[in-house]
C-alpha positions in Angstrom: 125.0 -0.8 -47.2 121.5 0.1 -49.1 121.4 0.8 -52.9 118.9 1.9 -55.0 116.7 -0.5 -56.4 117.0 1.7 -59.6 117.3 -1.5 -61.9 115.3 -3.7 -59.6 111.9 -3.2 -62.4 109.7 -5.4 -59.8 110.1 -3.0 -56.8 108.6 -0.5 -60.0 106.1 -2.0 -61.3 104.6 -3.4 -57.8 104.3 0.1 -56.6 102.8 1.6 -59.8 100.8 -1.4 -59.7 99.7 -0.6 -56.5 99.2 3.1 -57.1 97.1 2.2 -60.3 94.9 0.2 -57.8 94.7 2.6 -55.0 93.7 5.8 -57.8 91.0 3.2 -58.8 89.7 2.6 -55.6 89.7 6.3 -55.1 87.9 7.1 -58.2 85.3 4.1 -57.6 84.5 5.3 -54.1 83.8 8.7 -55.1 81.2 7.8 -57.7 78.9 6.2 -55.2 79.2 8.8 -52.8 77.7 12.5 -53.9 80.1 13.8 -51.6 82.7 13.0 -49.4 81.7 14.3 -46.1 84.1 15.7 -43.2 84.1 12.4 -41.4 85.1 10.4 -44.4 87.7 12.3 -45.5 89.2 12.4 -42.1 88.8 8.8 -42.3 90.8 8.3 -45.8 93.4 10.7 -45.2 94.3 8.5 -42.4 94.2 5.2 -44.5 96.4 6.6 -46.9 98.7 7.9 -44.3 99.3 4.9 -42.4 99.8 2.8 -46.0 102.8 5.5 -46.6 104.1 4.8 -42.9 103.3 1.3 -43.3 105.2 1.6 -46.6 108.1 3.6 -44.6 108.3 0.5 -42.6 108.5 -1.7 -45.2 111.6 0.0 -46.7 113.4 0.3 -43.3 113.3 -3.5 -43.1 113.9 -3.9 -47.0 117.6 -5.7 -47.5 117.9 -3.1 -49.9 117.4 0.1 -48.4 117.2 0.2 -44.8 116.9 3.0 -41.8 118.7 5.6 -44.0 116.3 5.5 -47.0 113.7 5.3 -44.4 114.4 8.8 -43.1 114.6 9.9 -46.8 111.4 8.5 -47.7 110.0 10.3 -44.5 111.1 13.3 -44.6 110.5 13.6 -48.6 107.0 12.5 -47.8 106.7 15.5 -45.0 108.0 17.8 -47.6 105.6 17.0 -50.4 102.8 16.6 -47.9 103.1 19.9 -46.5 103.6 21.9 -50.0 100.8 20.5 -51.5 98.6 22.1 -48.9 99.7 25.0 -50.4 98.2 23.7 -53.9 94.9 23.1 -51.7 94.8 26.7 -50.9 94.5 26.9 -55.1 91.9 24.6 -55.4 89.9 26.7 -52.4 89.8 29.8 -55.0 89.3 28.2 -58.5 86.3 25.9 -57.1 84.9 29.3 -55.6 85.4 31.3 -58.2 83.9 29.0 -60.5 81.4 27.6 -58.4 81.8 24.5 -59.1 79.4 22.2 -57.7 80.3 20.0 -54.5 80.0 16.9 -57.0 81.8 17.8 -59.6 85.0 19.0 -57.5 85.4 15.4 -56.8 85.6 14.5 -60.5 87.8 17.6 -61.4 90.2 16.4 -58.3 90.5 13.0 -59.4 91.1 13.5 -62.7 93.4 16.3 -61.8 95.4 14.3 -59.4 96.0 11.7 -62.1 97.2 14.0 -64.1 99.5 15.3 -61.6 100.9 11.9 -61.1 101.7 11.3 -64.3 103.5 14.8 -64.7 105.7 14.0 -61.6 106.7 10.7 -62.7 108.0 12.3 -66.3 109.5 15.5 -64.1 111.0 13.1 -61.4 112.6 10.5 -64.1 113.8 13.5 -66.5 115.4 14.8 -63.0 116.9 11.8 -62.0 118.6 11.7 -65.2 120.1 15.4 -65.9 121.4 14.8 -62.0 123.0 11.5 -63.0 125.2 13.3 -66.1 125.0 17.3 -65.4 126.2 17.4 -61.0 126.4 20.9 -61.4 122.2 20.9 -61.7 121.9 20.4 -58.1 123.6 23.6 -57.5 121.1 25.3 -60.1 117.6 23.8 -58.3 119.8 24.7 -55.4 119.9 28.6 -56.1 115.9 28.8 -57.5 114.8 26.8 -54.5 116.3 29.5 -52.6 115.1 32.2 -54.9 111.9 30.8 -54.7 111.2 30.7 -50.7 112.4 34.5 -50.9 110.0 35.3 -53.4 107.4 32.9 -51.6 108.7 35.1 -48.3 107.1 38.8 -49.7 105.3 38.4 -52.2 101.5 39.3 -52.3 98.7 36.6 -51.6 96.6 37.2 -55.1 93.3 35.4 -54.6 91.5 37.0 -57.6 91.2 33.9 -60.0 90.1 36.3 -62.7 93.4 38.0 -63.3 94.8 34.6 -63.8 96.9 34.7 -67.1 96.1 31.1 -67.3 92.6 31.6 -67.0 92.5 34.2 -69.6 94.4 32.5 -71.9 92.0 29.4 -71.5 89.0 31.3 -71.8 90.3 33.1 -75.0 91.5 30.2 -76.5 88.8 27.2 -75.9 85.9 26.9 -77.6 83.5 27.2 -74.1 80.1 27.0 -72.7 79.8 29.1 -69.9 78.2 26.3 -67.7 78.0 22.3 -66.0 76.9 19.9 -68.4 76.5 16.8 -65.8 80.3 14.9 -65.3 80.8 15.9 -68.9 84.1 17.9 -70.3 82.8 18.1 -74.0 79.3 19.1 -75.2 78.2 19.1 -78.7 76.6 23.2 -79.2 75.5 25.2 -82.5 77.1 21.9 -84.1 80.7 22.1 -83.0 82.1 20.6 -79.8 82.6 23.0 -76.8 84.6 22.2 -73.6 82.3 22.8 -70.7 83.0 24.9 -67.6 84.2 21.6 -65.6 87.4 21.1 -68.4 88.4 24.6 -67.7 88.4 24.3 -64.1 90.8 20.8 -64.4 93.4 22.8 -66.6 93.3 25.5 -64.7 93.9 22.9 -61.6 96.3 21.2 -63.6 98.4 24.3 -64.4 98.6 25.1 -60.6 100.1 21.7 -60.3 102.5 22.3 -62.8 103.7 25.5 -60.9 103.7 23.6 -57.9 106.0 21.0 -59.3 108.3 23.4 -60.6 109.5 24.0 -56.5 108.2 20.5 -55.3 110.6 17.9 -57.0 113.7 20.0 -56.6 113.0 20.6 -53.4 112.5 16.1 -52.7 116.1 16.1 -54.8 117.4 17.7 -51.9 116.3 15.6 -49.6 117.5 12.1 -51.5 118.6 11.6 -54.8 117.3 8.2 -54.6 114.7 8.0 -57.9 112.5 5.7 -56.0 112.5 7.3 -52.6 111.9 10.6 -54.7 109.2 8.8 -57.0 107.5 6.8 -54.2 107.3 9.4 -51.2 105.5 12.3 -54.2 103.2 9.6 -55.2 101.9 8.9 -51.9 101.7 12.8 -50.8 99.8 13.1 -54.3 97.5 9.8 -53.4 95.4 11.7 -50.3 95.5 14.9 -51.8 91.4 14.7 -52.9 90.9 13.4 -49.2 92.8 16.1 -47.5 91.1 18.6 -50.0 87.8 18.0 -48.5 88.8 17.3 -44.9 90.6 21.0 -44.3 89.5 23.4 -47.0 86.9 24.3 -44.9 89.5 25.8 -42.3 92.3 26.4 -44.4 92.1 30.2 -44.5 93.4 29.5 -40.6 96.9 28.6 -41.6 97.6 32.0 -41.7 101.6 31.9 -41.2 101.8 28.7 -43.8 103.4 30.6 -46.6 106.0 31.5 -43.5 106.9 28.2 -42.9 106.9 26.9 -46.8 109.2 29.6 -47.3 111.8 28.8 -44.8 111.6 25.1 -46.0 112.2 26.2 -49.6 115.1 28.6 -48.7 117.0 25.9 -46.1 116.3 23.3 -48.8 117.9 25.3 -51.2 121.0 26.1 -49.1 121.8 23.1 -48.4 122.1 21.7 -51.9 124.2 24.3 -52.4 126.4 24.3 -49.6 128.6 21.5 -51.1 129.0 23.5 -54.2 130.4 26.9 -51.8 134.1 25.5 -51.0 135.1 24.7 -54.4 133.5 28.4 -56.0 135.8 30.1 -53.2 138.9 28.0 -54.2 138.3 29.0 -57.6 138.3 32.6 -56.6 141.8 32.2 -54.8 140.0 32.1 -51.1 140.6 29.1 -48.9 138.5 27.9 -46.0 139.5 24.8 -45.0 136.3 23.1 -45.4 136.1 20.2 -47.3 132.3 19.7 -49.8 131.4 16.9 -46.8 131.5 19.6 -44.3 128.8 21.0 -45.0 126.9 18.2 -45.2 123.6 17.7 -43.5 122.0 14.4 -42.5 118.7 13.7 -43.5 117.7 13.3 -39.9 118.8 16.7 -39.1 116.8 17.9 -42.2 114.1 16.0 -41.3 114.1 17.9 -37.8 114.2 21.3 -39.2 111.5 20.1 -41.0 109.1 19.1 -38.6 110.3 22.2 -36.2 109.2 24.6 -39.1 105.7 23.3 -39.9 105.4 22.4 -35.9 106.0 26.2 -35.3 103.6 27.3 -38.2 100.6 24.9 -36.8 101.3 26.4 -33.6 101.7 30.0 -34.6 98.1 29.7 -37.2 96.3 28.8 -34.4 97.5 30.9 -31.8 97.1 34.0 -33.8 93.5 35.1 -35.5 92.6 34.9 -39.2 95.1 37.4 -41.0 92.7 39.1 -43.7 89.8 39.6 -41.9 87.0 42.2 -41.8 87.3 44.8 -44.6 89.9 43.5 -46.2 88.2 40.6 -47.7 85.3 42.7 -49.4 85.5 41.7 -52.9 87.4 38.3 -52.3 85.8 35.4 -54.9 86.9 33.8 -51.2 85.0 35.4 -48.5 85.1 31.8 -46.5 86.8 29.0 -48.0 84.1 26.6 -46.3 82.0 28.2 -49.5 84.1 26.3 -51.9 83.2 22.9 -50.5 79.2 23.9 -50.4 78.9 25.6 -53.5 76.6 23.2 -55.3 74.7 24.7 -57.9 71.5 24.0 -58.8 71.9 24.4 -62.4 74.8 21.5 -62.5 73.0 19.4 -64.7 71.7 22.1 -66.9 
């Protein structure tokens, strides 16, 4: 039967290894290149697509893990990968609202998505560890997964970076100059250092992440509790994410119904971690069912299948059906076309 290589520190520290490699091949790549056109970002999302399949191959033939922490790994992959298109949407707004230059959103993703690694990894570990002494947790990620795709479900798409309360605090807070200064996050102005405009646009980038992550890695947890399978399928949904960044924000205002489809995920996620939790709570209140915690148990391949049905039927239904908030209710959007983001060099970037 597979285990967890959770005390196997090779299997660790060749895949951080690897992902330390990998980020610096990333970063190196996009400091020759001005910016990453369409084609090449098509191009790298599919590298690091088929090194996480080539990975999920590698662990279904691994003597420790096999076709069932295959499916995990999948299927967390999936999960992660769709939600953080949801992050992208993010991006969209905060490099269009602060115009940031074409150039310089490639150095506030990279730096960004390093920081977001290293957050998941502490999140993912600390996770991993409450689950391990405190069972009852999964019941509690359970209920604000579930919580969360409701909210997700009807609440109001807010694209006015301004109002932020993030932003504002930033902006009240930080010593700022209202402006690019080349790749450069601290400036030296009236004789004390200032942050430039390109630090506040990676907090604000990494604060979405952090209210991203908040619903992401409880959500993987109910897909495996298997730390590396958790750890390993986030890190390579983060790797691509400046790749996929500039290969769809152009069209991403089209997936119109992919709040839908998140929300469902979130809300079945979260019912089925706490599903096993429902027979004893109805004991305890003197009601029996019959049913038995492993009834209610569902495999990760049928997980994985509501999975792909969901986001299948929200590709299909985004492009079937026009743009939602067109015409006039876009006047006064900082997002008018999300295709502005990626083209909204500045001439005045290196002033």
């Amino acid at each position: 039967m597979a285990h967890s290589p959770l005390n196997n520190p090779l299997l660790w520290l060749g895949f951080v290894a690897f992902m330390l490699l990998a980020t610096v091949v990333d970063l190196g790549l996009g400091r020759r290149q001005k910016a990453m056109t369409a084609r090449a970002a098509l191009t790298w999302c599919a590298v690091w697509i088929a090194l996480a399949l080539a990975f999920n191959v590698g662990i279904y033939f691994h003597p420790d893990f096999g076709r069932d922490k295959a499916e995990e790994f999948f299927a967390g992959y999936l999960l992660e990968k769709s939600l953080s298109v949801d992050n992208l949407f993010v991006f969209v707004l905060v490099f269009a609202y602060f115009r940031t230059p074409l150039r310089l959103q490639h150095i506030a993703l990279v730096w960004g998505i390093l920081g977001a690694m290293f957050l998941r990894a502490v999140m993912i570990l600390s996770g991993a560890a409450l689950i391990a002494r405190f069972e009852p947790i999964m019941a509690i990620f359970g209920g604000f997964l579930l919580f969360s795709g409701i909210k997700l479900l009807f609440q109001d798409e807010d694209d006015d970076v301004s109002q932020s309360r993030l932003v504002r605090f930033l902006q009240a807070r930080l010593p700022l100059i209202d402006d690019y200064r080349g790749e450069r996050f601290f400036v030296r102005e009236g004789g004390r250092r200032c942050a430039t405009r390109l630090f506040l646009v990676l907090l604000v980038i990494e604060g979405s992440d952090v209210v991203f992550a908040v619903d992401s890695v409880p959500a993987i947890f109910g897909v495996t509790r298997d730390p590396f399978i958790v750890f390993t399928s986030n890190m390579f949904a983060i790797l691509g994410l400046r790749a996929l960044y500039f290969a769809i924000a152009g069209a991403i205002q089209k997936l119109s119904y992919l709040k839908y489809g998140l929300s469902l995920i979130l809300a079945f996620i979260g019912c089925k971690m706490l599903a096993p939790f429902l027979p004893p709570f109805l004991h305890s209140m003197g009601l029996e069912t019959g049913l038995a915690p492993e009834d209610l148990h569902l495999s990760t391949l049928t997980s994985l299948g509501i999975i792909c049905g969901v986001l299948g039927a929200t590709a299909v239904l985004s492009l079937a059906a026009p743009p939602r908030g067109t015409g006039a209710s876009q006047e006064g959007s900082p997002l008018p076309d999300a295709r502005d983001a990626i083209e909204a060099a500045s001439p005045e970037e290196g002033s």
